[in-house]
C-alpha positions in Angstrom: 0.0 0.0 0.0 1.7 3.6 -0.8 2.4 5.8 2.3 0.7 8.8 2.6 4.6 10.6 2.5 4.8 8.7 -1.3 1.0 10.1 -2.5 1.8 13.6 -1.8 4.9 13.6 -3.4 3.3 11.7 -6.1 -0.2 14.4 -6.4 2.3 17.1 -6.3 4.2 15.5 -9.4 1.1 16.1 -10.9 0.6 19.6 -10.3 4.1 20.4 -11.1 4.0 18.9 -14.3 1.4 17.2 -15.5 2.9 16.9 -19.5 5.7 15.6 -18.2 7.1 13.4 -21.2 10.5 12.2 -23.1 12.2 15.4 -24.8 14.8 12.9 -27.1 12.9 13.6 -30.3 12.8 10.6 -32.5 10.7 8.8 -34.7 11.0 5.1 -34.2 12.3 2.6 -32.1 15.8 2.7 -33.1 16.1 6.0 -33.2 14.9 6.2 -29.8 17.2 3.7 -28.6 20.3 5.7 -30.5 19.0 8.7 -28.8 19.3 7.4 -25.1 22.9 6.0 -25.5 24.0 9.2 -26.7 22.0 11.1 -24.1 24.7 9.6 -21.5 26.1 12.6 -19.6 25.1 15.3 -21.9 21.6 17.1 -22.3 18.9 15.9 -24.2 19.0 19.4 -26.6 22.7 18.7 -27.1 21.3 15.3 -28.7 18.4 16.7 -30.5 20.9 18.8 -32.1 22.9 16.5 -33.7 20.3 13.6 -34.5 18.8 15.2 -37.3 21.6 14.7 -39.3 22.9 11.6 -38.1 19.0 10.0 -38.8 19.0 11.3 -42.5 22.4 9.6 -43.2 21.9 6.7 -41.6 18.1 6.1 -41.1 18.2 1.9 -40.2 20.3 0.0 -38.1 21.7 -1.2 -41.0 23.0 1.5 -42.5 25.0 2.9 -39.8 26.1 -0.9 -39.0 27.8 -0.5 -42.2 29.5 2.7 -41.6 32.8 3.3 -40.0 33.1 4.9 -36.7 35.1 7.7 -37.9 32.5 8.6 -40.7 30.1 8.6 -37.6 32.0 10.9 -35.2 31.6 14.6 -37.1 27.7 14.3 -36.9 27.9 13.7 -32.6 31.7 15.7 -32.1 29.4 18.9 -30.4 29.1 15.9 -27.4 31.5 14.8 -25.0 32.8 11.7 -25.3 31.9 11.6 -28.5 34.7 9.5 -29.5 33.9 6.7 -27.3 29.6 7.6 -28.2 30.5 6.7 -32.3 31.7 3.4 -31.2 28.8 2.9 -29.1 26.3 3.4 -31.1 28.3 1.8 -34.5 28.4 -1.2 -32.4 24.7 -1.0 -31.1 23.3 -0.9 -34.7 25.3 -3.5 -35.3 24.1 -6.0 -32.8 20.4 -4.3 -33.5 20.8 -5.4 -37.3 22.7 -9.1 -36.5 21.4 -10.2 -33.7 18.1 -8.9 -33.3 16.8 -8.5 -37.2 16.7 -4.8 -37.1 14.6 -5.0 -34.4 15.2 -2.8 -31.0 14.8 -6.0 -28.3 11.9 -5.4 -25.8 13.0 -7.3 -22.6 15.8 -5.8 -20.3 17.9 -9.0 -21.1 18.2 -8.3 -24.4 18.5 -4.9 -24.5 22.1 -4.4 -21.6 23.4 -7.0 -23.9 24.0 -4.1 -26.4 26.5 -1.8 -26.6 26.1 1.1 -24.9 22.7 -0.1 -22.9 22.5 -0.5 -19.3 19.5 -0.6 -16.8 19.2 2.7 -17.5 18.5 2.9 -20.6 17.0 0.0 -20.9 14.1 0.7 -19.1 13.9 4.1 -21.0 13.7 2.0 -24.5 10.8 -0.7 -22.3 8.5 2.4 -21.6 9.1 4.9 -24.5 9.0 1.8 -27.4 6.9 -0.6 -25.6 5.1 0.7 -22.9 6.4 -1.8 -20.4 6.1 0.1 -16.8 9.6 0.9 -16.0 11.2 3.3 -13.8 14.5 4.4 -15.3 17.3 6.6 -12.8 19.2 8.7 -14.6 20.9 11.9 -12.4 17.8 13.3 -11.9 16.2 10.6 -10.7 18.6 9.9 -8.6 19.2 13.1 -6.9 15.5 13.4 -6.1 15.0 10.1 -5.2 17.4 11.3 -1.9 16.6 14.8 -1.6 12.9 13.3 -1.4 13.4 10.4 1.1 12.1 8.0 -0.9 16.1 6.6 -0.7 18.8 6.7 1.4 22.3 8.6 0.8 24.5 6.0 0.2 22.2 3.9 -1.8 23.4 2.9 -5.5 21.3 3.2 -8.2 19.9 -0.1 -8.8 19.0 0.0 -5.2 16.7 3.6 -5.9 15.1 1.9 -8.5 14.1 -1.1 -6.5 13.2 1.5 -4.1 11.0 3.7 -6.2 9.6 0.6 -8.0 8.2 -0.5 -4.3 6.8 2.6 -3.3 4.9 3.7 -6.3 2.7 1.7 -8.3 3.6 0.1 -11.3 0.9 1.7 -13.3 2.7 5.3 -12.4 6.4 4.2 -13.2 6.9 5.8 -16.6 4.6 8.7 -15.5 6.7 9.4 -12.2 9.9 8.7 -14.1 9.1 11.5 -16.6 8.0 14.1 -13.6 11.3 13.3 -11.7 13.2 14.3 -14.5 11.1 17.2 -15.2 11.2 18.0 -11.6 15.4 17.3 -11.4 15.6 19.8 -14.7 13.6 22.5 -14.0 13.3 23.0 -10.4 15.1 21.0 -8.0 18.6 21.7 -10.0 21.7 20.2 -8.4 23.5 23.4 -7.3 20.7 26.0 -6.4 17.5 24.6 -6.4 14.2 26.5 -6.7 13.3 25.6 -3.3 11.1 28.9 -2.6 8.6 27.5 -5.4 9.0 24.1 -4.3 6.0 22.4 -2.3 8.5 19.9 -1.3 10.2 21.5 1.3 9.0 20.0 4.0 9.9 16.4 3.1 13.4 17.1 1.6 16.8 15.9 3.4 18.6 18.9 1.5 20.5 20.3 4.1 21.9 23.8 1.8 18.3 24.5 1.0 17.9 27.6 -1.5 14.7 29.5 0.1 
Protein backbone atom coordinates (compact mmCIF):
# COMPACT_ATOMS: atom_id res chain seq x y z
CA UNK A 1 0.00 0.00 0.00
CA UNK A 2 1.74 3.57 -0.81
CA UNK A 3 2.45 5.80 2.26
CA UNK A 4 0.73 8.76 2.60
CA UNK A 5 4.58 10.59 2.49
CA UNK A 6 4.77 8.75 -1.33
CA UNK A 7 0.95 10.15 -2.48
CA UNK A 8 1.84 13.56 -1.82
CA UNK A 9 4.89 13.61 -3.39
CA UNK A 10 3.33 11.74 -6.12
CA UNK A 11 -0.17 14.42 -6.35
CA UNK A 12 2.34 17.09 -6.33
CA UNK A 13 4.24 15.50 -9.36
CA UNK A 14 1.10 16.07 -10.93
CA UNK A 15 0.60 19.56 -10.32
CA UNK A 16 4.06 20.42 -11.13
CA UNK A 17 4.01 18.95 -14.28
CA UNK A 18 1.42 17.19 -15.54
CA UNK A 19 2.87 16.86 -19.46
CA UNK A 20 5.71 15.60 -18.23
CA UNK A 21 7.06 13.42 -21.20
CA UNK A 22 10.47 12.16 -23.10
CA UNK A 23 12.22 15.41 -24.75
CA UNK A 24 14.78 12.94 -27.10
CA UNK A 25 12.94 13.62 -30.32
CA UNK A 26 12.76 10.61 -32.48
CA UNK A 27 10.71 8.75 -34.72
CA UNK A 28 11.01 5.06 -34.22
CA UNK A 29 12.31 2.60 -32.07
CA UNK A 30 15.79 2.71 -33.14
CA UNK A 31 16.11 6.04 -33.19
CA UNK A 32 14.93 6.19 -29.77
CA UNK A 33 17.22 3.73 -28.62
CA UNK A 34 20.25 5.75 -30.48
CA UNK A 35 19.03 8.72 -28.84
CA UNK A 36 19.34 7.39 -25.14
CA UNK A 37 22.88 6.03 -25.45
CA UNK A 38 24.00 9.23 -26.74
CA UNK A 39 21.99 11.07 -24.06
CA UNK A 40 24.68 9.64 -21.53
CA UNK A 41 26.12 12.58 -19.60
CA UNK A 42 25.05 15.26 -21.92
CA UNK A 43 21.56 17.09 -22.28
CA UNK A 44 18.87 15.88 -24.20
CA UNK A 45 19.03 19.44 -26.59
CA UNK A 46 22.68 18.73 -27.13
CA UNK A 47 21.30 15.30 -28.67
CA UNK A 48 18.38 16.75 -30.48
CA UNK A 49 20.88 18.78 -32.08
CA UNK A 50 22.85 16.48 -33.70
CA UNK A 51 20.32 13.58 -34.48
CA UNK A 52 18.75 15.22 -37.26
CA UNK A 53 21.61 14.69 -39.30
CA UNK A 54 22.92 11.57 -38.06
CA UNK A 55 19.04 9.99 -38.82
CA UNK A 56 18.95 11.26 -42.46
CA UNK A 57 22.43 9.57 -43.21
CA UNK A 58 21.92 6.69 -41.56
CA UNK A 59 18.13 6.14 -41.12
CA UNK A 60 18.19 1.89 -40.16
CA UNK A 61 20.27 0.03 -38.06
CA UNK A 62 21.73 -1.24 -41.03
CA UNK A 63 22.95 1.49 -42.51
CA UNK A 64 25.00 2.88 -39.78
CA UNK A 65 26.05 -0.92 -39.01
CA UNK A 66 27.84 -0.53 -42.22
CA UNK A 67 29.48 2.75 -41.62
CA UNK A 68 32.81 3.25 -40.02
CA UNK A 69 33.10 4.92 -36.72
CA UNK A 70 35.11 7.68 -37.93
CA UNK A 71 32.54 8.64 -40.67
CA UNK A 72 30.08 8.58 -37.61
CA UNK A 73 32.00 10.87 -35.19
CA UNK A 74 31.58 14.62 -37.09
CA UNK A 75 27.68 14.32 -36.90
CA UNK A 76 27.88 13.70 -32.56
CA UNK A 77 31.70 15.68 -32.06
CA UNK A 78 29.38 18.88 -30.44
CA UNK A 79 29.06 15.95 -27.45
CA UNK A 80 31.51 14.85 -24.96
CA UNK A 81 32.85 11.74 -25.32
CA UNK A 82 31.88 11.63 -28.54
CA UNK A 83 34.66 9.52 -29.52
CA UNK A 84 33.92 6.69 -27.28
CA UNK A 85 29.59 7.59 -28.25
CA UNK A 86 30.48 6.73 -32.29
CA UNK A 87 31.73 3.43 -31.24
CA UNK A 88 28.82 2.87 -29.06
CA UNK A 89 26.30 3.41 -31.06
CA UNK A 90 28.29 1.78 -34.45
CA UNK A 91 28.41 -1.24 -32.36
CA UNK A 92 24.66 -1.05 -31.14
CA UNK A 93 23.28 -0.90 -34.70
CA UNK A 94 25.35 -3.53 -35.29
CA UNK A 95 24.11 -5.97 -32.84
CA UNK A 96 20.44 -4.26 -33.52
CA UNK A 97 20.79 -5.40 -37.27
CA UNK A 98 22.66 -9.09 -36.55
CA UNK A 99 21.41 -10.18 -33.70
CA UNK A 100 18.11 -8.91 -33.35
CA UNK A 101 16.82 -8.53 -37.18
CA UNK A 102 16.71 -4.80 -37.08
CA UNK A 103 14.62 -5.05 -34.38
CA UNK A 104 15.23 -2.78 -31.03
CA UNK A 105 14.79 -6.01 -28.31
CA UNK A 106 11.86 -5.41 -25.85
CA UNK A 107 12.99 -7.29 -22.56
CA UNK A 108 15.83 -5.82 -20.28
CA UNK A 109 17.90 -8.96 -21.15
CA UNK A 110 18.23 -8.29 -24.42
CA UNK A 111 18.51 -4.86 -24.54
CA UNK A 112 22.10 -4.41 -21.57
CA UNK A 113 23.42 -6.96 -23.88
CA UNK A 114 24.03 -4.05 -26.37
CA UNK A 115 26.46 -1.77 -26.60
CA UNK A 116 26.12 1.05 -24.87
CA UNK A 117 22.69 -0.07 -22.89
CA UNK A 118 22.50 -0.49 -19.26
CA UNK A 119 19.48 -0.56 -16.81
CA UNK A 120 19.17 2.66 -17.54
CA UNK A 121 18.55 2.87 -20.59
CA UNK A 122 16.96 -0.01 -20.92
CA UNK A 123 14.14 0.67 -19.14
CA UNK A 124 13.86 4.06 -20.98
CA UNK A 125 13.66 1.95 -24.50
CA UNK A 126 10.79 -0.71 -22.28
CA UNK A 127 8.48 2.43 -21.56
CA UNK A 128 9.09 4.86 -24.46
CA UNK A 129 9.00 1.80 -27.40
CA UNK A 130 6.95 -0.64 -25.55
CA UNK A 131 5.12 0.74 -22.88
CA UNK A 132 6.40 -1.78 -20.40
CA UNK A 133 6.06 0.14 -16.81
CA UNK A 134 9.63 0.94 -16.03
CA UNK A 135 11.18 3.34 -13.82
CA UNK A 136 14.51 4.41 -15.32
CA UNK A 137 17.33 6.61 -12.78
CA UNK A 138 19.18 8.67 -14.62
CA UNK A 139 20.92 11.85 -12.36
CA UNK A 140 17.79 13.27 -11.88
CA UNK A 141 16.17 10.60 -10.65
CA UNK A 142 18.59 9.85 -8.62
CA UNK A 143 19.20 13.13 -6.89
CA UNK A 144 15.47 13.41 -6.09
CA UNK A 145 14.98 10.08 -5.24
CA UNK A 146 17.37 11.28 -1.89
CA UNK A 147 16.65 14.82 -1.59
CA UNK A 148 12.95 13.33 -1.44
CA UNK A 149 13.43 10.38 1.12
CA UNK A 150 12.09 8.00 -0.87
CA UNK A 151 16.15 6.61 -0.74
CA UNK A 152 18.77 6.67 1.39
CA UNK A 153 22.30 8.63 0.76
CA UNK A 154 24.47 6.04 0.21
CA UNK A 155 22.22 3.89 -1.78
CA UNK A 156 23.39 2.90 -5.47
CA UNK A 157 21.33 3.21 -8.24
CA UNK A 158 19.91 -0.09 -8.81
CA UNK A 159 19.05 -0.04 -5.22
CA UNK A 160 16.69 3.61 -5.94
CA UNK A 161 15.09 1.90 -8.50
CA UNK A 162 14.12 -1.10 -6.54
CA UNK A 163 13.20 1.48 -4.07
CA UNK A 164 11.00 3.67 -6.22
CA UNK A 165 9.59 0.64 -8.00
CA UNK A 166 8.21 -0.53 -4.33
CA UNK A 167 6.80 2.65 -3.29
CA UNK A 168 4.87 3.74 -6.30
CA UNK A 169 2.66 1.68 -8.30
CA UNK A 170 3.56 0.14 -11.33
CA UNK A 171 0.86 1.71 -13.29
CA UNK A 172 2.74 5.28 -12.41
CA UNK A 173 6.45 4.24 -13.21
CA UNK A 174 6.93 5.77 -16.64
CA UNK A 175 4.62 8.65 -15.54
CA UNK A 176 6.68 9.39 -12.20
CA UNK A 177 9.89 8.66 -14.10
CA UNK A 178 9.08 11.51 -16.58
CA UNK A 179 8.02 14.09 -13.58
CA UNK A 180 11.26 13.35 -11.66
CA UNK A 181 13.21 14.35 -14.51
CA UNK A 182 11.11 17.24 -15.17
CA UNK A 183 11.23 17.99 -11.64
CA UNK A 184 15.44 17.33 -11.45
CA UNK A 185 15.64 19.75 -14.68
CA UNK A 186 13.63 22.49 -13.99
CA UNK A 187 13.25 22.96 -10.43
CA UNK A 188 15.09 21.04 -8.01
CA UNK A 189 18.65 21.72 -10.02
CA UNK A 190 21.66 20.24 -8.42
CA UNK A 191 23.54 23.39 -7.30
CA UNK A 192 20.71 26.03 -6.36
CA UNK A 193 17.53 24.55 -6.38
CA UNK A 194 14.25 26.53 -6.66
CA UNK A 195 13.26 25.65 -3.28
CA UNK A 196 11.11 28.87 -2.60
CA UNK A 197 8.58 27.49 -5.41
CA UNK A 198 9.00 24.05 -4.31
CA UNK A 199 5.98 22.37 -2.31
CA UNK A 200 8.47 19.86 -1.35
CA UNK A 201 10.21 21.48 1.33
CA UNK A 202 9.01 19.99 3.98
CA UNK A 203 9.91 16.38 3.08
CA UNK A 204 13.42 17.10 1.62
CA UNK A 205 16.83 15.95 3.44
CA UNK A 206 18.58 18.90 1.47
CA UNK A 207 20.46 20.29 4.14
CA UNK A 208 21.85 23.78 1.80
CA UNK A 209 18.29 24.54 0.96
CA UNK A 210 17.89 27.64 -1.53
CA UNK A 211 14.68 29.45 0.11
Amino acid sequence: MISARTQKILDGLDELFPDAHCELVNHNHFELAVAVVLSAQTTDVSVNRVTPALFETYPTAADLAAADVREIEPFISSLGLYHNKAKSIHDLAVGIHERFHDQVPDNMDDLVSLAGVGRKCANVILSECYGIPSLAVDTHVYRISKRLRLANPDDTVYQVELKLRRKIPEERWIRTHHQMIFFGRYLCYAKKPECARCPFVPLCREKNKNL
